[in-house]
C-alpha positions as a Markdown table, in Angstrom:
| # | Residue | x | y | z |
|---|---|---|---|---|
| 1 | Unk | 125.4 | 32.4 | 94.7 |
| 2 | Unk | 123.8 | 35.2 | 92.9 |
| 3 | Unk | 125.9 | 38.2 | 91.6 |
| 4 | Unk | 126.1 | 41.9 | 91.5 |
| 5 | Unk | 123.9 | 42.8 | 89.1 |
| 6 | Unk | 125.5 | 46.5 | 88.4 |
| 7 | Unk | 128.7 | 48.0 | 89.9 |
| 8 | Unk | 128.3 | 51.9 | 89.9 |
| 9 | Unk | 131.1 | 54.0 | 90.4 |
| 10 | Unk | 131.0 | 55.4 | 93.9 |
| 11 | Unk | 130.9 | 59.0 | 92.9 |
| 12 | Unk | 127.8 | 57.9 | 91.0 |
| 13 | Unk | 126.4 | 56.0 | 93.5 |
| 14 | Unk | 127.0 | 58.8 | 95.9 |
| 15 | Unk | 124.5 | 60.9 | 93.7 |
| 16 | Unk | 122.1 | 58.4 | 92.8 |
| 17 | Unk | 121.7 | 58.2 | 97.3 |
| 18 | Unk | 122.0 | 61.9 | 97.8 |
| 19 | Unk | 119.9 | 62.7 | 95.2 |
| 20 | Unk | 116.8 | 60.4 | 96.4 |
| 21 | Unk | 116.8 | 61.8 | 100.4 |
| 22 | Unk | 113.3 | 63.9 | 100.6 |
| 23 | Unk | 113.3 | 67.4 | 101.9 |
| 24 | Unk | 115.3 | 68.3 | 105.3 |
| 25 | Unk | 112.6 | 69.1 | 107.6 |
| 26 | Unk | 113.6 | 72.1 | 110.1 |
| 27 | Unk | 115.7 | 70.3 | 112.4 |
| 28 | Unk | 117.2 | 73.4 | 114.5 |
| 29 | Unk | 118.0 | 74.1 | 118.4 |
| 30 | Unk | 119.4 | 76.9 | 120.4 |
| 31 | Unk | 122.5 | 76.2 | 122.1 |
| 32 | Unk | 125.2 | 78.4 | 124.3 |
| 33 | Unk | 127.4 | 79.9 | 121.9 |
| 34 | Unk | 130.6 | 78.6 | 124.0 |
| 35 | Unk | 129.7 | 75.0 | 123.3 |
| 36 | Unk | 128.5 | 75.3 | 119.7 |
| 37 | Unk | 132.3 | 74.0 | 118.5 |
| 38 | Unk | 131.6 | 71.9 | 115.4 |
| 39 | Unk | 127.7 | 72.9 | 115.1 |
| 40 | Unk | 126.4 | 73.9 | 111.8 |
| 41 | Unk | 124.3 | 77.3 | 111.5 |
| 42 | Unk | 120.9 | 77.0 | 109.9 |
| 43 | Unk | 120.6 | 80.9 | 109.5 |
| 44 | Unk | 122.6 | 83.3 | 108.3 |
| 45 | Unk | 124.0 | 85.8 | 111.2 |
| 46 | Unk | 125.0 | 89.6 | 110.6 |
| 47 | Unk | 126.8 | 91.9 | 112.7 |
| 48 | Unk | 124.8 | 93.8 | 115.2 |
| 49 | Unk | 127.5 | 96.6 | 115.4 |
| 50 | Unk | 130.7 | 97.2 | 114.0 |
| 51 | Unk | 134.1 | 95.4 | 115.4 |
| 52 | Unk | 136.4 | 97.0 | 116.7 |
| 53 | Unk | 133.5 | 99.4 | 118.0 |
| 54 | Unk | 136.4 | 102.5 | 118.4 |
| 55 | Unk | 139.8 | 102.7 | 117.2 |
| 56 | Unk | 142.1 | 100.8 | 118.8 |
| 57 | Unk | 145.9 | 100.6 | 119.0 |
| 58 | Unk | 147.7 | 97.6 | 117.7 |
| 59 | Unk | 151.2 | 98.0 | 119.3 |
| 60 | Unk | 152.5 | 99.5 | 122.5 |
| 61 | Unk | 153.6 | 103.7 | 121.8 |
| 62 | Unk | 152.1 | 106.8 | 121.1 |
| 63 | Unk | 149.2 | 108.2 | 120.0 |
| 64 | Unk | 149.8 | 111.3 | 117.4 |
| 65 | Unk | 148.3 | 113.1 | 114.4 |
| 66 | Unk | 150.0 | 111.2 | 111.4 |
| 67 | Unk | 150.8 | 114.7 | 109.9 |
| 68 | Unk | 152.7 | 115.5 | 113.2 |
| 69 | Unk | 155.2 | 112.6 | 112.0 |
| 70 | Unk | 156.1 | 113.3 | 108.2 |
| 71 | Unk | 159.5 | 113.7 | 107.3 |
| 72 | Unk | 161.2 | 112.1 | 110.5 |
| 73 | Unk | 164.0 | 110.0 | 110.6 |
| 74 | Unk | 166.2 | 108.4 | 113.1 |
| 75 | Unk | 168.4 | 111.4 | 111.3 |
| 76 | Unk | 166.1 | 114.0 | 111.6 |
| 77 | Unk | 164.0 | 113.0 | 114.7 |
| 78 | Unk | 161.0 | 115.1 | 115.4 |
| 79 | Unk | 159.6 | 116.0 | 119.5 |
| 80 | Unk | 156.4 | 115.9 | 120.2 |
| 81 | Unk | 154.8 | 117.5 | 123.5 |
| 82 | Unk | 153.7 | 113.9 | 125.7 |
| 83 | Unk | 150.1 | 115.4 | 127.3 |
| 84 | Unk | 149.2 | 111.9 | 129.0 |
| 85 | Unk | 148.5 | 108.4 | 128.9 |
| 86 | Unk | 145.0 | 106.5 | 127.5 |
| 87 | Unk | 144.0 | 104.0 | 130.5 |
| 88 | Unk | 142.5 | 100.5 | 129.4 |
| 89 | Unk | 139.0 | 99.8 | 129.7 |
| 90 | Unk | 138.0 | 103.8 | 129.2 |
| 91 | Unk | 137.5 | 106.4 | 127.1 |
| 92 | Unk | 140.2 | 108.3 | 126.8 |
| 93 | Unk | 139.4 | 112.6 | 128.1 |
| 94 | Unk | 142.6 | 113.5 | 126.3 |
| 95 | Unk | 142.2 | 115.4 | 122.7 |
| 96 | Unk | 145.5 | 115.7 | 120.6 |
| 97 | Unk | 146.5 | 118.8 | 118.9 |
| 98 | Unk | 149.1 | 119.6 | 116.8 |
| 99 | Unk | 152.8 | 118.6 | 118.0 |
| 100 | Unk | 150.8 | 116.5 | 120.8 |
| 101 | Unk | 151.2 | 112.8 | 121.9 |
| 102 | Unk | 150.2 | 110.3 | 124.2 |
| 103 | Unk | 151.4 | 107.1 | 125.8 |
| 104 | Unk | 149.1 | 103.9 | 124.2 |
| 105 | Unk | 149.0 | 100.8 | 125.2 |
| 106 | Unk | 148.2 | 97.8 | 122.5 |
| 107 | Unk | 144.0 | 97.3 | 122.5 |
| 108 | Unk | 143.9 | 101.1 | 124.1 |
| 109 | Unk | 141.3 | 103.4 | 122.9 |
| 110 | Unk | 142.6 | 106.1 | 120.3 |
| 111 | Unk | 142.3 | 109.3 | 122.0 |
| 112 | Unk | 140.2 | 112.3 | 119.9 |
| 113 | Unk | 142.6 | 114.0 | 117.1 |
| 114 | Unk | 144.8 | 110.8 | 116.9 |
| 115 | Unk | 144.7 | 108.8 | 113.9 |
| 116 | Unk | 148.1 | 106.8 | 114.1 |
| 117 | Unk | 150.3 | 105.3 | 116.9 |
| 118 | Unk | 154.3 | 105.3 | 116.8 |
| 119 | Unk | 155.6 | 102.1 | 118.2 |
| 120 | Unk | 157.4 | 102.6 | 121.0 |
| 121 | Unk | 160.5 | 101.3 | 119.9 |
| 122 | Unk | 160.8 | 104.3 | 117.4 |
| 123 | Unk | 160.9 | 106.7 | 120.2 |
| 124 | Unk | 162.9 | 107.8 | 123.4 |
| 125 | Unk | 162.0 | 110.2 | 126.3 |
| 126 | Unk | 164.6 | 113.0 | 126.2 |
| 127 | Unk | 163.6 | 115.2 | 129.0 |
| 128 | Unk | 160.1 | 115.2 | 131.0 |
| 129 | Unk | 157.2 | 116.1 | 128.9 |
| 130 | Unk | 158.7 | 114.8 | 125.8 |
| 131 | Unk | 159.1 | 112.9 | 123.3 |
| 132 | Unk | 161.1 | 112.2 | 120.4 |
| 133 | Unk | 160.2 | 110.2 | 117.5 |
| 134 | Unk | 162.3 | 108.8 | 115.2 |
| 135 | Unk | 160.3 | 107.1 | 112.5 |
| 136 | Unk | 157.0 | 108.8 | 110.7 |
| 137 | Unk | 154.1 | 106.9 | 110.3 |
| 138 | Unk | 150.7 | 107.2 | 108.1 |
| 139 | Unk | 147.7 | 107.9 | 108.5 |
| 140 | Unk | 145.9 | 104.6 | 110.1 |
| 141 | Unk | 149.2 | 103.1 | 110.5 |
| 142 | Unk | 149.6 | 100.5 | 113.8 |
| 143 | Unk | 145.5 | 101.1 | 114.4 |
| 144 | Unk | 142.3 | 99.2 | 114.0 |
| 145 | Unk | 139.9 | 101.5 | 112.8 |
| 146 | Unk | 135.8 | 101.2 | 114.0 |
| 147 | Unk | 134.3 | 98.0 | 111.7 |
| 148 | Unk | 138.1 | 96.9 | 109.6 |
| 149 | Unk | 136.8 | 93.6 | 111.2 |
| 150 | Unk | 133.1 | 93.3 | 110.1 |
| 151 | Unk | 131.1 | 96.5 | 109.8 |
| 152 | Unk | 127.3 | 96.5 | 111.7 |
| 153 | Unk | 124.8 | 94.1 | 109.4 |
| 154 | Unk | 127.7 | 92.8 | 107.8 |
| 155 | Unk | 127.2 | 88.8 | 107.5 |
| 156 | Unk | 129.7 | 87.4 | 109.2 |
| 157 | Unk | 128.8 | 84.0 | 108.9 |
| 158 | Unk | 126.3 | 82.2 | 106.4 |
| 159 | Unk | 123.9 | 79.4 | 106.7 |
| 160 | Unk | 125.5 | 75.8 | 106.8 |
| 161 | Unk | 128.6 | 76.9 | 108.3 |
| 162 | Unk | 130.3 | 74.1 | 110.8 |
| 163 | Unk | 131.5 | 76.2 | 113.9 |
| 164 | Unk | 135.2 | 76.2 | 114.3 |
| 165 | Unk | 137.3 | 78.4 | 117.0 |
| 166 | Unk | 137.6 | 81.3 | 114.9 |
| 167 | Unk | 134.0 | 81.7 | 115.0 |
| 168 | Unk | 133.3 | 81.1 | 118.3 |
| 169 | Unk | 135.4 | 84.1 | 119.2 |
| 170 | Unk | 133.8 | 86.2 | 116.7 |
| 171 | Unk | 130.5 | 85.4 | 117.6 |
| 172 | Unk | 131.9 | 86.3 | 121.5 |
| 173 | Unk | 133.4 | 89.7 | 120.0 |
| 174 | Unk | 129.7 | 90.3 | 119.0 |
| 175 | Unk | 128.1 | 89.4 | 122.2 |
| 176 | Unk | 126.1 | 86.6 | 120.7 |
| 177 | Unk | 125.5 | 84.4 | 123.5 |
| 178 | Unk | 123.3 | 81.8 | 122.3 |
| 179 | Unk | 123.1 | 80.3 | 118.5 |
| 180 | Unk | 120.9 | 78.6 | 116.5 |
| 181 | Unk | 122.2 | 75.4 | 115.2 |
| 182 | Unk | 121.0 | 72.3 | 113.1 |
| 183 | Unk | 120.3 | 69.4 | 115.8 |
| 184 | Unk | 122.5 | 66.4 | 115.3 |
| 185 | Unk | 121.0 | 63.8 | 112.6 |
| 186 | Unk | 120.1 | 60.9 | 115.0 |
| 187 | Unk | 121.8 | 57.5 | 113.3 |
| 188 | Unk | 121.0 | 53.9 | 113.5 |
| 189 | Unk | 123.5 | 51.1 | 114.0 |
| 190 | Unk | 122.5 | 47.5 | 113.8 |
| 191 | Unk | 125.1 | 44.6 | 113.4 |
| 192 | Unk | 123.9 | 41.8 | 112.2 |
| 193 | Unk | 125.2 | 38.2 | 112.5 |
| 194 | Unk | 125.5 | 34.5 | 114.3 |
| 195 | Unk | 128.7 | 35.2 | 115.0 |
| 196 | Unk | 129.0 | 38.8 | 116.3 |
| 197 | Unk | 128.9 | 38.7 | 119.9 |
| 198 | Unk | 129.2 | 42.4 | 122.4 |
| 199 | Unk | 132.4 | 43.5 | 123.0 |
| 200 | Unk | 132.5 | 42.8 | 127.0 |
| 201 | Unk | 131.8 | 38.9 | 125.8 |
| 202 | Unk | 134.8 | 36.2 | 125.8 |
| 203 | Unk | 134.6 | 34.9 | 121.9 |
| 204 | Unk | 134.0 | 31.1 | 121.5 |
| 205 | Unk | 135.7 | 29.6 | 118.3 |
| 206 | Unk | 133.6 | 31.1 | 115.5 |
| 207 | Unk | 132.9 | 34.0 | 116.9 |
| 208 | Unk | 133.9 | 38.0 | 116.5 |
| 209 | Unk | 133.2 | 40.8 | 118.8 |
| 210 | Unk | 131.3 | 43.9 | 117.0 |
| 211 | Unk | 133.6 | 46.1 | 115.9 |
| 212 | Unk | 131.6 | 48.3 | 113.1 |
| 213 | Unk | 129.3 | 49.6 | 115.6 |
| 214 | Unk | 131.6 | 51.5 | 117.6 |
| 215 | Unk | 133.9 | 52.6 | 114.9 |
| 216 | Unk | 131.0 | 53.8 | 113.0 |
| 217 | Unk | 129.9 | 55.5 | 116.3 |
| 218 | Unk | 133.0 | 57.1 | 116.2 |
| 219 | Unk | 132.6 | 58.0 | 112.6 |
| 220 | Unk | 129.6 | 59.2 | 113.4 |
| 221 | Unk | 130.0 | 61.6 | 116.0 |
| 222 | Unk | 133.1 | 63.4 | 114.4 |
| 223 | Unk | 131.1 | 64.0 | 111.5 |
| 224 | Unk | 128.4 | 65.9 | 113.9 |
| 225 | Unk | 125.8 | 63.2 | 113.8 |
| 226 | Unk | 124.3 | 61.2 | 117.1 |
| 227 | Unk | 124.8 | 57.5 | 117.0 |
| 228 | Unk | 121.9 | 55.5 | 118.3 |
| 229 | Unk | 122.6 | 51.6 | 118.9 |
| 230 | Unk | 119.7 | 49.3 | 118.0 |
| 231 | Unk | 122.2 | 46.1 | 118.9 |
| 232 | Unk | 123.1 | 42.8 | 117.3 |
| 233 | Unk | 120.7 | 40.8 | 115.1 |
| 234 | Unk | 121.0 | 37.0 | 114.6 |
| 235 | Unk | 120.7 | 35.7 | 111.1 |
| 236 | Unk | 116.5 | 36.2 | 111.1 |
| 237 | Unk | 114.7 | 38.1 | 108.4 |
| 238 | Unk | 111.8 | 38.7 | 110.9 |
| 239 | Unk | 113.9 | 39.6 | 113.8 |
| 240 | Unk | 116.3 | 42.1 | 111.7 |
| 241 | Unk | 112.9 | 43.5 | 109.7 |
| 242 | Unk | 111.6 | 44.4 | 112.8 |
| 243 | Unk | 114.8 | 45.7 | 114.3 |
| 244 | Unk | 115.2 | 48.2 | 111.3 |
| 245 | Unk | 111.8 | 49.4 | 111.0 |
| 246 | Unk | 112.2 | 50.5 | 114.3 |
| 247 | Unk | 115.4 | 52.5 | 114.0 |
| 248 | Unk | 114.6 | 53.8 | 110.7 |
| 249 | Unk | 111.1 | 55.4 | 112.6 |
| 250 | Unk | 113.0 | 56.8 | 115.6 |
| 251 | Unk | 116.2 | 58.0 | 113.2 |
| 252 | Unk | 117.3 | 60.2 | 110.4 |
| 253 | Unk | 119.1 | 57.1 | 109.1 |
| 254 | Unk | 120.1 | 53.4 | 109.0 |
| 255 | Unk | 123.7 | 51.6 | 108.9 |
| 256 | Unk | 123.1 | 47.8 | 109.1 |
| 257 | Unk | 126.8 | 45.9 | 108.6 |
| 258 | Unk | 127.4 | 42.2 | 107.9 |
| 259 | Unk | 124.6 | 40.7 | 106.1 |
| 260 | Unk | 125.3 | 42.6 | 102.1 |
| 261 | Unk | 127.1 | 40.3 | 100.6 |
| 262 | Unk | 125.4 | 38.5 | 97.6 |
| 263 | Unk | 124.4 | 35.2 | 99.4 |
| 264 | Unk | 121.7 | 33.0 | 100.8 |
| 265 | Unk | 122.1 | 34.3 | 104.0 |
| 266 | Unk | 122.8 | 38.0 | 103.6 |
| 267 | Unk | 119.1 | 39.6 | 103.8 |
| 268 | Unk | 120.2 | 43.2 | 104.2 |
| 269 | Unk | 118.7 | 43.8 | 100.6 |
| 270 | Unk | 115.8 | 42.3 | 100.8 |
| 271 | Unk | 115.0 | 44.1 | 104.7 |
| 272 | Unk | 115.7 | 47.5 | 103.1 |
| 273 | Unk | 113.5 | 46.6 | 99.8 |
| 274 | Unk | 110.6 | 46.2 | 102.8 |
| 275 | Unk | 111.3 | 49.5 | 105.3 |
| 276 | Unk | 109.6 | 51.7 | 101.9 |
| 277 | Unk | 109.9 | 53.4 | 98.5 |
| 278 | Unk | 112.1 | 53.2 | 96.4 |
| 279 | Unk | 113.9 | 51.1 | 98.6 |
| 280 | Unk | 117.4 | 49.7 | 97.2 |
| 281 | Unk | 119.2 | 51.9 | 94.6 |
| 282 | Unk | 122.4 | 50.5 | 94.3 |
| 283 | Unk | 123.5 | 47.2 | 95.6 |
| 284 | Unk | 127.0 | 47.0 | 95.0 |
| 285 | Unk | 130.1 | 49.6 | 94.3 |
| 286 | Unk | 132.4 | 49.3 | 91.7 |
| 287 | Unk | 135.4 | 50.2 | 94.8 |
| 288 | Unk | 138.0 | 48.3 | 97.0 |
| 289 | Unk | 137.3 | 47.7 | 99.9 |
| 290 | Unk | 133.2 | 47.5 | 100.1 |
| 291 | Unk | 132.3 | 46.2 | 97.0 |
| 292 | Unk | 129.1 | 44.7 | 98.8 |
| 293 | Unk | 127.9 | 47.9 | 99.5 |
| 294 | Unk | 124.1 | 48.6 | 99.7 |
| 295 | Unk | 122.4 | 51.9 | 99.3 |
| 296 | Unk | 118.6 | 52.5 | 99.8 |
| 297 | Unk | 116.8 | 55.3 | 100.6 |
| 298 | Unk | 113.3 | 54.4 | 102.0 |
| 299 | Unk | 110.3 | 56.8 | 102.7 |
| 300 | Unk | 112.9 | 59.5 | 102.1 |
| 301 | Unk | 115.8 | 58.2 | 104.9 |
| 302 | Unk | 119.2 | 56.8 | 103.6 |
| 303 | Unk | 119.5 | 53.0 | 104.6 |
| 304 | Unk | 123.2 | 51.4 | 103.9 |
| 305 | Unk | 124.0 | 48.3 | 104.4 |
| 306 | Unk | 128.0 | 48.1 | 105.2 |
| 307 | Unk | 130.1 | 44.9 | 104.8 |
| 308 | Unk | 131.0 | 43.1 | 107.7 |
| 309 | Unk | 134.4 | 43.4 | 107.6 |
| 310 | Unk | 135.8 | 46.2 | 109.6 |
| 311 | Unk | 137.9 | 48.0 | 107.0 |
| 312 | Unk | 135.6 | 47.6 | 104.3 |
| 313 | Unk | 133.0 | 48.9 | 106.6 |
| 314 | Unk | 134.9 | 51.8 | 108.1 |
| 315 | Unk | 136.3 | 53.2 | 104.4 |
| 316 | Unk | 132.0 | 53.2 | 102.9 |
| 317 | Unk | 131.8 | 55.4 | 105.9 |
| 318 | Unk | 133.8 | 57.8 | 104.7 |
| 319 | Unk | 132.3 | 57.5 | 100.7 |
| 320 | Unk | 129.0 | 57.0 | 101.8 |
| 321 | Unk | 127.6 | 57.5 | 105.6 |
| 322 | Unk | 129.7 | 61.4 | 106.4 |
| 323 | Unk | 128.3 | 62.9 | 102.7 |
| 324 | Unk | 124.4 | 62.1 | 104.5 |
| 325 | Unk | 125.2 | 63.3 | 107.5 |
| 326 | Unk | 127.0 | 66.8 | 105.8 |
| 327 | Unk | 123.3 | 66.8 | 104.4 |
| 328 | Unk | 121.2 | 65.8 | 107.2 |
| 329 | Unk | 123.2 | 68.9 | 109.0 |
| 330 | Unk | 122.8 | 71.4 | 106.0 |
| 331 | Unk | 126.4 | 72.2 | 105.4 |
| 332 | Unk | 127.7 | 74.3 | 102.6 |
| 333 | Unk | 128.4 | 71.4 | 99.2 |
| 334 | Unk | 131.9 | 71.2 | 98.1 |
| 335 | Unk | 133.4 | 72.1 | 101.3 |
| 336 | Unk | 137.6 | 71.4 | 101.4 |
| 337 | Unk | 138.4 | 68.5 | 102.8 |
| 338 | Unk | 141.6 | 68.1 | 104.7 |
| 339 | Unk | 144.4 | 66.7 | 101.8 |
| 340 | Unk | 148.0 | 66.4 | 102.5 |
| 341 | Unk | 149.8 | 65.4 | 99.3 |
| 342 | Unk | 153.0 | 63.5 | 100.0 |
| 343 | Unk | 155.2 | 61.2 | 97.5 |
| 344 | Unk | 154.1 | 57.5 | 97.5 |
| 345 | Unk | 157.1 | 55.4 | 98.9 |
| 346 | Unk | 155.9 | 51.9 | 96.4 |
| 347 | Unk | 154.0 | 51.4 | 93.7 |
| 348 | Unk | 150.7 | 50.2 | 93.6 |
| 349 | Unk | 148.7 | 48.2 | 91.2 |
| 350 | Unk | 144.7 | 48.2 | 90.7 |
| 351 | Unk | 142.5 | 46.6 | 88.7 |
| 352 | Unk | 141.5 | 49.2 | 85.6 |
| 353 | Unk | 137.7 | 50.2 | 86.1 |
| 354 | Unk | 137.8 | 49.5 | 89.4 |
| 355 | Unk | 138.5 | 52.9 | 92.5 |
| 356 | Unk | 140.8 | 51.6 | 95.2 |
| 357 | Unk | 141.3 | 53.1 | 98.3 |
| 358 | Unk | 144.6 | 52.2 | 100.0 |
| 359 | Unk | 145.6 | 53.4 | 103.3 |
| 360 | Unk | 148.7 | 54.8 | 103.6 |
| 361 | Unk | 150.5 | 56.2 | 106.7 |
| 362 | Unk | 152.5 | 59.6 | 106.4 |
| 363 | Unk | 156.1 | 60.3 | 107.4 |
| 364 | Unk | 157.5 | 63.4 | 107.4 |
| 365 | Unk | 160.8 | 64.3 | 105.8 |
| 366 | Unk | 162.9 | 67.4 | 104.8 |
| 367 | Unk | 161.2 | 67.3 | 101.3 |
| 368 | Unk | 157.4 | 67.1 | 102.9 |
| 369 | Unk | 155.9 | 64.0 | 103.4 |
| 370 | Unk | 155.9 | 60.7 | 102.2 |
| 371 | Unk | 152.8 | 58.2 | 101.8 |
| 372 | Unk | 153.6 | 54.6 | 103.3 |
| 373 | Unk | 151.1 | 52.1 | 101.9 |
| 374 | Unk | 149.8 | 49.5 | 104.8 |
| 375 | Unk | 148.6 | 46.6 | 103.6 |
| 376 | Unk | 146.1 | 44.5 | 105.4 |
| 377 | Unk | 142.8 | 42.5 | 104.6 |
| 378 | Unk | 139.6 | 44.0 | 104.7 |
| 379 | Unk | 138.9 | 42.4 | 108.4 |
| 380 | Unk | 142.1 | 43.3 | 109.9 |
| 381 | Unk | 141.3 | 46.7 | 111.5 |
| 382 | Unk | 144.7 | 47.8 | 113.2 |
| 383 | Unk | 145.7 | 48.3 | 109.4 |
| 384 | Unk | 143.3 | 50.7 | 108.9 |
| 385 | Unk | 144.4 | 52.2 | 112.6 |
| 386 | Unk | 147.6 | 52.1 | 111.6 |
| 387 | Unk | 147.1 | 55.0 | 109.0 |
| 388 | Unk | 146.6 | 58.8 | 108.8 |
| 389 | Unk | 144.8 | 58.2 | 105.5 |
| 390 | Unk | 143.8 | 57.2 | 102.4 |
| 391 | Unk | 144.7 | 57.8 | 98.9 |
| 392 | Unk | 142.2 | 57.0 | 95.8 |
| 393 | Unk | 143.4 | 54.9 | 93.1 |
| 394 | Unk | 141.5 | 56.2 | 89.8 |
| 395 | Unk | 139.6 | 53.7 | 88.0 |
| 396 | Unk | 141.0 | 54.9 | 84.4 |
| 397 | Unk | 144.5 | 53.5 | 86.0 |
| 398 | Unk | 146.1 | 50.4 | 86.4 |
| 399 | Unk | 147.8 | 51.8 | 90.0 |
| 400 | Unk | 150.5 | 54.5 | 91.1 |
| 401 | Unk | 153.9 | 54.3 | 90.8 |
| 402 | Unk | 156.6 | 54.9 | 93.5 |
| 403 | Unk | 158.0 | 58.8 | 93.9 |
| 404 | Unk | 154.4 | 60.2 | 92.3 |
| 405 | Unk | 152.8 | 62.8 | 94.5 |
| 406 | Unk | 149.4 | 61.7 | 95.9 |
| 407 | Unk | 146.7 | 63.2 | 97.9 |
| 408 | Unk | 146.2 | 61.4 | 101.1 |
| 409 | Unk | 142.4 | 62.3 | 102.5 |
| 410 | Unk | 143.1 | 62.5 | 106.1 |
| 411 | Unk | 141.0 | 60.4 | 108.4 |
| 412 | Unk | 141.1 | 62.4 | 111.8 |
């Protein structure tokens, strides 16, 4: 059986791929604004007037000049004459002067000569017409002033953004209805194998139901990508050649799992060596799980081959298939990832010059959380379900030892 002619750390590897994809071609749409959740922008997008557009209250009280106000105390209260109430949804026709006030309501307009609201608690009706206040306030104080949110042709959010909640409202604040938005990267899936069978099939001994393409799928379409299935190839060169060609025409990219192992029958190589230039770049990662790992980029389209087993399959996602797709989409580089550190419960050993990645489950405790190992061979996948994680093991160390805080790269 032939061997792995180089092992390249996976951050290397990573670079080596990324750095080899050709030029994004303009891959945008318009969609409703409202269902743009987890879309990335492809232009920038500025304000097209200020927000708040008037000055709003922030609490429930009264409107007054700040000035009106200096010097009280629940002591030394101060009155003020009460000349009305501001109505929601209208411009207020009241205009404050001195020793005036007027009943607010929180996101009520701030009527003329007001520049301050006392909250209501602060203040007590002593006889009709007025008020008294018992705490002064300053100048802005318990208002929004026109554009303290984002001011008009302010950018509010940049090119290569992914679309979370927050933004959606904003972009609602702003009356932008309709967004435009990189199109999801269309993906490839092939399984390869004898043995794999569909999963609404009864196994026979010897064989497996396809597991990677779906959890990939999954992978897939959480990372903002659209999974296309191009089904399960038998051990054939021919067949599998063709197979990929076509998915690698019709998609952004290629996943093929099974078949990238260094043996006779595992042809995965050879297949992406003949889909174009330059063809394989790495073919094998110095990492556990996924050591097999293949990494091609042909005519400018990423091509992975993916071990067979499930875990091993499902982790190279992570390290490999998500950083494409971040590209394919255009998002910001270095974005944070979600990291909860917790405190390892055993230690763990690992082979020096080698990056493990363990998956671990967290439990929380008074002191924060802790990160339970689960162990499980790289084809049993209800390990890997069983966790909320994964924590790297450095290749410069031999493992981790119990009670040492580690980050735990969160898999939802």
């Amino acid at each position: 059986m032939p061997e792995f002619l180089t092992l390249l750390p996976p951050d290397a590897a990573r670079s080596l791929l990324l750095s080899n994809l050709g030029t994004l071609p303009d891959c945008s749409e318009m969609v409703d604004t409202a269902s743009a959740l987890g879309r990335v922008t492809t232009f920038d997008i500025f304000a097209p007037h200020p927000l708040p557009a008037f000055p709003r209250s922030t609490v429930d009280g009264f409107a007054v000049r700040a000035r009106d106000t200096y010097g009280v105390s629940d002591s030394i209260p101060g009155y003020l004459a009460l000349v009305g109430e501001v109505a929601m949804g209208t411009a207020p026709e009241i205009k404050l002067t001195g020793g005036e006030c007027a009943l607010i309501h929180t996101g009520g307009m701030l009527p003329q000569g007001s520049n301050a609201v006392v909250m209501l608690e602060y203040t007590q009706s002593v006889r009709p017409g007025e008020i008294e206040i018992q705490r002064s306030v300053a100048d802005g104080e318990n208002v929004i002033r026109v554009g303290e949110d984002v001011s008009e042709n302010q950018l509010v959010i940049a090119k290569g953004v992914k679309l979370r909640p927050a933004e959606i409202g904003g972009l609602m604040a702003l009356g932008i209805q309709e967004i435009r938005v990189a199109k999801k990267p269309r993906i490839g899936l092939i399984s390869s194998g004898d043995e794999v069978i569909p999963p609404n099939q009864t196994p026979q001994p010897g064989q497996v139901r396809d597991i990677n393409s779906y959890s990939l799928a999954s992978l897939i379409t959480q990372s903002g990508g659209q999974p296309v299935f191009y089904g399960i190839i038998a051990d054939n060169f021919e067949m599998l050649k063709v197979k990929a060609a076509q998915a690698l025409e019709e998609c952004e990219m290629l996943i093929v799992t099974a078949g990238s192992s260094a043996s006779i029958r595992d042809m995965t190589a050879d297949v992406i060596a003949s889909l174009g230039k330059p063809g394989v770049l790495v073919h094998g990662i110095n990492t556990r799980p996924g050591k097999p790992t293949i990494l091609g980029v042909c005519n400018g389209k990423a091509v992975i081959g993916l071990p067979g087993n499930p875990v091993s399959a499902l982790v190279n996602g992570y390290l490999f298939v998500v950083p494409i797709i971040d590209k394919l989409l255009g998002l910001l580089p270095n974005r944070p990832r979600p990291i909860v550190p917790a405190r390892l419960t055993v230690n763990l050993s690992s082979q020096s010059g080698r990056e493990d990645w363990q998956p671990v489950r967290l439990v929380s405790t008074i002191d924060g959380y802790q990160a339970v190992p689960v162990f499980g061979k790289s084809n049993l996948i209800f390990s890997l379900a069983a966790a909320d994680g994964l924590i790297k093991i450095h290749p410069d160390a031999n493992g981790i030892s119990a009670g040492e805080i580690v980050d735990v790269y969160l898999m939802s």
